[in-house]
C-alpha positions as CSV (number, residue, x, y, z in Angstrom):
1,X,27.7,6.0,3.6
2,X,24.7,6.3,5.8
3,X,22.7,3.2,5.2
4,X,18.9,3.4,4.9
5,X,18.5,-0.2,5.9
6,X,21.2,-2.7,7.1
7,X,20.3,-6.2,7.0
8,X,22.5,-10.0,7.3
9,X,25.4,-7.6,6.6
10,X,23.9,-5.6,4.0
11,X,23.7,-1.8,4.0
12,X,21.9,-0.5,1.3
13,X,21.6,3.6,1.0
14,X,18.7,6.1,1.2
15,X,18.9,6.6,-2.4
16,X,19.2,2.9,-3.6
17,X,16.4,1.9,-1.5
18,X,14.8,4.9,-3.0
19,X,15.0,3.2,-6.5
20,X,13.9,-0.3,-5.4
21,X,11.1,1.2,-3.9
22,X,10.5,2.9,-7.3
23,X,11.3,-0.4,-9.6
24,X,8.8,-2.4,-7.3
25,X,5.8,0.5,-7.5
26,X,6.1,0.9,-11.0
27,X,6.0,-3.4,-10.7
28,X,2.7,-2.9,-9.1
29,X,1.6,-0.6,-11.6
30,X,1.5,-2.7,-14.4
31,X,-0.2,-5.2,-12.2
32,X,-3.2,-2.6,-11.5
33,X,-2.2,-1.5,-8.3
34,X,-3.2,1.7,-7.5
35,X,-4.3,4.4,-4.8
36,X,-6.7,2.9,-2.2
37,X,-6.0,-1.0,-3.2
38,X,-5.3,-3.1,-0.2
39,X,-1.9,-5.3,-1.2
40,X,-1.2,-8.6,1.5
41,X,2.6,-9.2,1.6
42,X,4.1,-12.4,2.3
43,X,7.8,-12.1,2.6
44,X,10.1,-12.5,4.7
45,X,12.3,-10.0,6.7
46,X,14.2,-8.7,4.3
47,X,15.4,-5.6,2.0
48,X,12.3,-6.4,-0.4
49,X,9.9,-6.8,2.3
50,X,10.6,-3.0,3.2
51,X,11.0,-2.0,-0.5
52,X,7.4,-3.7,-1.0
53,X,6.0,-1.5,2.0
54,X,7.5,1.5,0.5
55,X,6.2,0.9,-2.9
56,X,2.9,0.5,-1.8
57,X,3.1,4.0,-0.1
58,X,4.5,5.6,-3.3
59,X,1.2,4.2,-5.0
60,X,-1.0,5.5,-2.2
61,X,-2.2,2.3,-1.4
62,X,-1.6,0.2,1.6
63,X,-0.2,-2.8,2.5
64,X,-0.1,-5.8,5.2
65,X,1.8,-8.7,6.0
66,X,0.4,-11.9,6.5
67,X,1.7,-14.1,9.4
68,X,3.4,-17.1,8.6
69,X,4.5,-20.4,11.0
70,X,8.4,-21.4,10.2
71,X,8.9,-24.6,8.9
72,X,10.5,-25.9,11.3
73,X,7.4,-24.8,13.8
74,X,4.9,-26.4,12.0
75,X,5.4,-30.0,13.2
76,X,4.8,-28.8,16.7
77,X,1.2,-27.1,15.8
């Protein structure tokens, strides 16, 4: 298998993350999500961090993250 996305172990395939993408846009849908909406992501790295990204592109819309302190930062700021 050629993965699409490797990640803590994890290899998931071009056409399963193909799908999740999918699921998640068609998530977004039914929120009202659409072509030119502006979406803020807060996840961390991870599979559904991409597969949020890519859904967003699938509804012709586009997407950020936000940047976030670690827990175990925060006492020192």
């Amino acid at each position: 298998m050629t993965a699409a996305l490797g990640f803590g172990g994890q290899e998931i395939a071009p056409a399963e993350l193909e799908r999740r993408a999918a699921c998640a846009a068609s998530g977004f849908e039914r929120l009202g999500i659409g072509e030119g909406e502006v979406v803020a992501l807060m996840l961390r790295n991870s599979p559904a961090l991409i597969e949020a990204m890519l859904a967003c592109r699938l509804l012709s819309s586009s997407s950020g993250g936000a940047s976030t302190m670690p827990a175990c930062c925060a006492s020192r700021a």
